[in-house]
N, C-alpha and C positions, 0 to 999 in steps of 0.2 A: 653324743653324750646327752644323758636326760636331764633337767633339769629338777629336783626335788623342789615342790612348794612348800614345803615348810625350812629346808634346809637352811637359806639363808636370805631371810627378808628384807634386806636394802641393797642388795646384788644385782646387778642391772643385766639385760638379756644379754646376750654376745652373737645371736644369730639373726638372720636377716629374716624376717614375715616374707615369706613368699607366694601365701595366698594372694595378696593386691594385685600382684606383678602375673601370676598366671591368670588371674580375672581379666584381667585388662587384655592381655593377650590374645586369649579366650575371644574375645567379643571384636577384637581388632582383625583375627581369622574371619570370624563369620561375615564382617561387613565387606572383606575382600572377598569373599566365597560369593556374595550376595550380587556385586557388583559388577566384577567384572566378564562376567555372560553378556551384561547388558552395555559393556564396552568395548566389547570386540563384535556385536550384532553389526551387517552392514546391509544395507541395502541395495539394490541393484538399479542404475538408472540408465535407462536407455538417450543419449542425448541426439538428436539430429546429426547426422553430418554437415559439415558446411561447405554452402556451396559461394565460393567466392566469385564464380562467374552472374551469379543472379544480383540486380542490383535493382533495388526496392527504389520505383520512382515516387516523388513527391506526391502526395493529393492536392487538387486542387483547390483550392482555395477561393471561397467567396465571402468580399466585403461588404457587411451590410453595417450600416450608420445609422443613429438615430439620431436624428437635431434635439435640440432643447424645445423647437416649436414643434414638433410630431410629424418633422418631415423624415420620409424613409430613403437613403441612399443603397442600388443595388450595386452595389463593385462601380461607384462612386458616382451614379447617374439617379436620378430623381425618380421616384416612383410610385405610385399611388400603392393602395392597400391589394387591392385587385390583380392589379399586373405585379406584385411580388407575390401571389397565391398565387398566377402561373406560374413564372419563375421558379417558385419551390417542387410544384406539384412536376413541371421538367426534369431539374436536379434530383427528387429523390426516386425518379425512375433507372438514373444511370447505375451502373454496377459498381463502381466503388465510388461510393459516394463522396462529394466534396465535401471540405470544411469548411463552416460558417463562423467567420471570426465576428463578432458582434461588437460595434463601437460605442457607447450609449454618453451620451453627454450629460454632466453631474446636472443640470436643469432638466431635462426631458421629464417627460410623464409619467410616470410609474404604468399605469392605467395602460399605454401605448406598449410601451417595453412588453410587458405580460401579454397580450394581444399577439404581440410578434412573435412571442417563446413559443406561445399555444399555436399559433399559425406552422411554424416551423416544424414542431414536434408531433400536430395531427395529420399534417403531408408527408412526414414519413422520415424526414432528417435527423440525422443520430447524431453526428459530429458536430454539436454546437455548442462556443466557449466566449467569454469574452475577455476583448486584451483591451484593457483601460489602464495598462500602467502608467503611461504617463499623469495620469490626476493624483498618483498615490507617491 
């Protein structure tokens, strides 16, 4: 049924706009069209097998110390500057190399400490960290 414009001017519509509701629609398809290609993509991942017979042994671990007064402990023996440059230069020839846990005492030297990072890291040692939890 058509409505006349002039026929009765204070007559309110009686039918529903349905442009809105198919606009809406409209745009509500295409973002699912849009979408879900890139929800259903999956990727392929190849993971290892496990092998529950292989059991991954510890590294070895070496304790080095620094005093407050710039003495060096090697896995807790006193050592000069020198004989911990062999020490290192031994260690970082083996094949899987040990860990160097580093102790440094809230006094020590800055100057000393740096010395030892750079000694450690120009022989060749990769695994080195320090555990000074307890001061914190």
């Amino acid at each position: 049924m058509a409505i006349m414009a002039g026929s009765n001017p204070g007559q309110s519509y009686s039918e529903i706009n349905m442009t809105p509701l198919i606009d809406v629609m409209l745009v509500l398809l295409v973002i699912f069209i849009i979408t879900l290609p890139s929800q259903t993509h999956s990727i392929k991942i190849d993971n290892p097998s496990p092998q529950p017979n292989e059991q991954a042994t510890p590294p070895e671990v070496i304790d080095l110390q620094i005093d407050f007064d710039g003495a060096l402990l090697w896995n807790r023996a006193t050592v000069d500057r020198a004989t911990m440059r062999n020490f290192i230069s031994v260690e970082a020839e083996k094949s899987p190399q040990p860990e160097v846990h580093i102790t440094v005492d809230k006094f020590a030297n800055y100057q000393i400490v740096a010395q030892t990072l750079a000694d450690l890291q120009h022989r060749g040692l990769q695994k080195i960290g320090f555990v000074n939890q307890e001061f914190y």
